[in-house]
N, C-alpha and C positions, 0 to 999 in steps of 0.2 A: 535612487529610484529602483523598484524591485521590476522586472522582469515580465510580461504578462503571462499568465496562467491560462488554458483551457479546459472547457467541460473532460472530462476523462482523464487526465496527465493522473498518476501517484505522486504525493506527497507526502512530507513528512519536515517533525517538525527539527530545526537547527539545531545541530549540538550542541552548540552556545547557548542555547535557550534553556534557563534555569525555570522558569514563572510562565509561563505562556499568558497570553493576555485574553485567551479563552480555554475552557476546558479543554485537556486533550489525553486521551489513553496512552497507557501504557504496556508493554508488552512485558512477559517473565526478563527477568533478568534486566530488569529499568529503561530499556531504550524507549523510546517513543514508536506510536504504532505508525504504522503505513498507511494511508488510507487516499481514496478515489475521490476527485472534486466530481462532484454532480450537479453543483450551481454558483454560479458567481454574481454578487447583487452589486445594485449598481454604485455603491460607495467603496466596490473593492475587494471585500469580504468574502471570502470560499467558505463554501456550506461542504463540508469532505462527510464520505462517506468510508465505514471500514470494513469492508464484507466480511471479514473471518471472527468479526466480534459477533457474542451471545448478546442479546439484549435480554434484560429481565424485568419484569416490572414496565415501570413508566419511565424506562431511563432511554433516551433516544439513542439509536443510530449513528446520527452524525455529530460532529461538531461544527463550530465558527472557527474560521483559521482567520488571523491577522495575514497578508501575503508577505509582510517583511521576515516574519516568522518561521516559514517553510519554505523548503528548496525540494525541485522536484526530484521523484527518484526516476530508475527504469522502470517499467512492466517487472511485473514477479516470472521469475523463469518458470517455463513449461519443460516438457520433458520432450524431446523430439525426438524425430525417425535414431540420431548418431550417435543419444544418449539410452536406446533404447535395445532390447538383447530380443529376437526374435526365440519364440520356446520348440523350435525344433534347433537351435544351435547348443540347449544347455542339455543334452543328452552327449554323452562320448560315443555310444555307439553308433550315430549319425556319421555317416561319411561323406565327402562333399559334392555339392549336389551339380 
């Protein structure tokens, strides 16, 4: 039995997964893409979405994910206050304040 899923969680699809049993992108370098569930129908079925894909033409957005098929990931990291360099510290002749 797979796990439930909610609107918002990141997913992506299982390593294991050679075939997926609905389309699904891929990223440079062959991994499978990451992508946002934005609806779940009532047999099961995640409608994902991938916000950093181009769409072109008539080719959609999202895909169908099987849920046996994906396992959730984190959030994509941000950059915070501890990973961040305030720009009066990248001068040397700043002295301390």
């Amino acid at each position: 039995m797979t796990k439930p899923y909610k609107v918002g969680q990141f997913v992506r699809l299982k390593a294991d997964v050679l075939m997926p049993r609905f389309k699904w992108p891929c990223e440079r370098g062959g991994e499978w893409a990451t992508g946002r569930i934005t609806q779940i129908h009532a047999n099961g079925c995640l409608i994902v979405k991938f916000p950093v894909r181009f769409v072109f033409g008539n080719e959609l957005g999202t895909s169908l994910a099987d849920p046996a098929q994906v396992s959730s990931v984190g959030a994509k990291p941000k950059m915070g206050r501890k990973n961040s360099v305030h720009p009066s510290n990248l001068h040397s002749d700043n002295k301390s304040r």
